[in-house]
C-alpha positions as CSV (number, residue, x, y, z in Angstrom):
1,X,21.3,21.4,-17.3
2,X,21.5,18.2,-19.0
3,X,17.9,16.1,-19.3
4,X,19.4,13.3,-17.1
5,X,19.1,15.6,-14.6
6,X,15.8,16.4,-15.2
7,X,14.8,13.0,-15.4
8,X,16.5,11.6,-12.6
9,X,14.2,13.7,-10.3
10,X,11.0,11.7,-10.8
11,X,12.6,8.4,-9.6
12,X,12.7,8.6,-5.6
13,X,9.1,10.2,-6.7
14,X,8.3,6.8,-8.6
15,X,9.6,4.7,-5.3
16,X,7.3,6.4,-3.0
17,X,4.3,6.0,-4.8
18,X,5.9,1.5,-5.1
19,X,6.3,1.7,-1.5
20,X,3.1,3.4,-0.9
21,X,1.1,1.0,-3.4
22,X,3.1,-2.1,-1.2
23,X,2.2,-0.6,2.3
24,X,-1.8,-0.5,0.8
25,X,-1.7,-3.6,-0.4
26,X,-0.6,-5.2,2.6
27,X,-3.6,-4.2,4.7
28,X,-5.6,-6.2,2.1
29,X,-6.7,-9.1,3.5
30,X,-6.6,-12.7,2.3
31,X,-6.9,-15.8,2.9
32,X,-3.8,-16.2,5.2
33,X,-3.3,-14.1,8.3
34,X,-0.7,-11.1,8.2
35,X,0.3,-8.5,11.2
36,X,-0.1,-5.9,8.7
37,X,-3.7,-6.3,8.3
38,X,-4.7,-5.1,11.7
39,X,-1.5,-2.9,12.8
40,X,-2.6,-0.1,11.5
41,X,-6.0,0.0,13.1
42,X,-6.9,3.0,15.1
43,X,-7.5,2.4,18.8
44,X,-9.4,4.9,20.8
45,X,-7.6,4.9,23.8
46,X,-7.2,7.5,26.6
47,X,-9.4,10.0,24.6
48,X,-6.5,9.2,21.5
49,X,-6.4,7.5,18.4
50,X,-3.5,5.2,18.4
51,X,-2.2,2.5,15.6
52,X,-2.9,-0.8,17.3
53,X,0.8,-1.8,17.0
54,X,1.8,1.0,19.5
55,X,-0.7,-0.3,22.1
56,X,0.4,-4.3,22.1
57,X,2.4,-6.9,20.9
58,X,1.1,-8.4,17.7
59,X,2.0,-12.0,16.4
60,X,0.7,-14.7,13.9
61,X,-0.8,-18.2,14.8
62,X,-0.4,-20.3,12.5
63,X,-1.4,-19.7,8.9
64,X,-4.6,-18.5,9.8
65,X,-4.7,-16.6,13.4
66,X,-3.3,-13.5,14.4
67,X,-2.8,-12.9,18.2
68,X,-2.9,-9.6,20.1
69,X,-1.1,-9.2,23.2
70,X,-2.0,-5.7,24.8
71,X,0.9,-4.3,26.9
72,X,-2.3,-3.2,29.5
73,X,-5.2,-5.4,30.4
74,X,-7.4,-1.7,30.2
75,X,-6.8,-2.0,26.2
76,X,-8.6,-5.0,25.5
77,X,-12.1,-3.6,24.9
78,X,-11.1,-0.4,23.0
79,X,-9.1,-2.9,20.6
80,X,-11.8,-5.6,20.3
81,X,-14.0,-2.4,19.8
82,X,-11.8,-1.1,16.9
83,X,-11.3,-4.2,15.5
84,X,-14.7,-5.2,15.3
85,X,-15.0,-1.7,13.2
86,X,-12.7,-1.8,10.8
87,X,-13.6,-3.2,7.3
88,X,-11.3,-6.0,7.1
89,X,-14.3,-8.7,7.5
90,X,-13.1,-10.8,11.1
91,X,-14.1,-10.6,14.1
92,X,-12.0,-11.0,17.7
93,X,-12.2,-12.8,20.4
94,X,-10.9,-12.1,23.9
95,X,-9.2,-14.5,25.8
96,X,-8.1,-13.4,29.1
97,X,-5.2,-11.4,28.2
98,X,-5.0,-11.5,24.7
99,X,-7.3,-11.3,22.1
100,X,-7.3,-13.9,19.0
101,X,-8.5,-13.0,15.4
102,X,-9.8,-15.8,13.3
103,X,-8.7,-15.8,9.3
104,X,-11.5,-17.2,7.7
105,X,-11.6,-18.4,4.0
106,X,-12.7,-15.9,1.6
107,X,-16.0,-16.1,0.2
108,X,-16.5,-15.6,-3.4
109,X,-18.2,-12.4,-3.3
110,X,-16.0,-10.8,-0.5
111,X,-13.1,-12.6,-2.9
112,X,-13.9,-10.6,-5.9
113,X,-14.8,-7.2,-3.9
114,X,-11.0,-7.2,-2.6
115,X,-9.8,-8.1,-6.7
116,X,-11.7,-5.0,-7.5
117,X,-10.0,-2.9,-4.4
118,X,-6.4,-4.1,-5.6
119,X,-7.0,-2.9,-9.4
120,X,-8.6,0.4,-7.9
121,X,-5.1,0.7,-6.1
122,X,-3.2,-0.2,-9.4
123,X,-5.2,2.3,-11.0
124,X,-4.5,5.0,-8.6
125,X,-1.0,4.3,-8.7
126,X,-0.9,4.5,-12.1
127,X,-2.4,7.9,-11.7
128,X,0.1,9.0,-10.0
129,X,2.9,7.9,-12.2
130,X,1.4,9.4,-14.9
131,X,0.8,12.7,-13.6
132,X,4.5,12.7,-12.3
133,X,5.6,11.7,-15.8
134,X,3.8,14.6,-17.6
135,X,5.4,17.3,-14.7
136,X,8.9,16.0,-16.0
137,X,7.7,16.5,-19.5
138,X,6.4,19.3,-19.0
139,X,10.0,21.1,-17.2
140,X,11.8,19.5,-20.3
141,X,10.3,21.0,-23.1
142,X,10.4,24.5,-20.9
143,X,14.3,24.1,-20.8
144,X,14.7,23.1,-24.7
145,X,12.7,26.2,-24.8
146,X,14.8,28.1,-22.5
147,X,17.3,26.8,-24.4
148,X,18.9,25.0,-21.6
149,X,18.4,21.5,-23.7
150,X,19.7,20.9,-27.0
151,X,16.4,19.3,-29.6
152,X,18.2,15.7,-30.3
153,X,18.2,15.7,-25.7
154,X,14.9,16.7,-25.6
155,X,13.7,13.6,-27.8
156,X,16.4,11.1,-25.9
157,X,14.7,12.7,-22.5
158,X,11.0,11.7,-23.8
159,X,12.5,8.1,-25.0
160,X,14.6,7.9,-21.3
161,X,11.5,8.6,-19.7
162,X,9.0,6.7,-21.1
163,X,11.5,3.6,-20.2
164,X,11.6,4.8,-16.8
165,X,7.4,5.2,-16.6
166,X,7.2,1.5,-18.2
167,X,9.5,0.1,-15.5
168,X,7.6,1.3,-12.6
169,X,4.2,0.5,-14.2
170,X,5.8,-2.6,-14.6
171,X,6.6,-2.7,-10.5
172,X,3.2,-1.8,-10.0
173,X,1.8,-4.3,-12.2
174,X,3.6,-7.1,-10.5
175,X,2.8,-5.6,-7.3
176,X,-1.2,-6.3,-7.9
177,X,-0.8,-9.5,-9.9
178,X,0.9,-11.0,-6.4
179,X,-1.9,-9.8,-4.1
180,X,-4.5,-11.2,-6.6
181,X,-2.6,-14.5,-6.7
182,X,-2.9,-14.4,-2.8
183,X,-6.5,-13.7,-2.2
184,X,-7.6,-16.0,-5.6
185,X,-5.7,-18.7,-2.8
């Protein structure tokens, strides 16, 4: 077994916890609307909990309202209801058929709560890459044990490694510097 193998393991590992940290991200809110804030939001419906986005149609306004479009009129309280619940800071209004949500501007304290949520996200992200990057370290030094990997591979598998751990805290970085940027708006 050669330590590219090894190592290439802990990349579609890497990419999930990118994609994850993305998908999180998203649901933060800031000062612009976004259909990911609220489609996500569990509606309790029929005796269910159901994502709003499989119980209506979900569009943006304009920069700053998000419209909701329930594919039955008997939705609309549940979803005001859950909506109303859910800590993203807005609250909806029903309109006949559809209900509207309102983006306000951030205030300044609600502004630096959601900086400290995104660097608790980085963080925990991170984590993660971290603890995936000392399980890889870990099975290389039990094969140069083994004797599957030869001493000078073990040492090019730590330096291959690392580059690969710097690149996705690199992602990750980026990631949270972007959202900040958007809620600092």
């Amino acid at each position: 077994m050669e330590h590219k193998e090894i190592i290439d393991k802990i990349k579609p590992e890497l990419e999930k916890v990118v994609s994850f940290l993305e998908r999180e991200l998203s649901k933060i809110r800031s000062g612009t609307a976004s259909i990911s804030l609220v489609e996500d939001i569990s509606v309790n419906c029929f005796g269910e909990k159901l994502p709003l986005k499989q119980l209506a149609a979900i569009t943006l306004q304009g920069p700053r309202q998000i419209l909701i479009q329930p594919w039955d009129r008997s939705y609309l309280e549940s979803i005001g209801k859950a909506i109303s619940q859910s800590n993203i800071g807005v609250s909806p209004i029903s309109d006949k058929d559809v209900i509207r949500i309102n983006i306000p501007p951030l205030t300044g304290e609600f502004r630096d709560n959601l900086l400290k949520i995104v660097s608790e996200k980085e963080e925990d992200a991170r984590k993660t890459v971290r603890r995936w990057r000392e399980e890889i370290w870990k099975e290389v030094q039990i094969n140069f044990k083994e004797g599957n990997i030869r001493e000078d591979d073990k040492f090019r598998a730590k330096d291959d490694l690392q580059k690969i751990i710097d690149d996705y805290n690199e992602k990750i970085e980026q990631l949270g510097e972007r959202k900040k940027e958007e809620i600092s708006r």
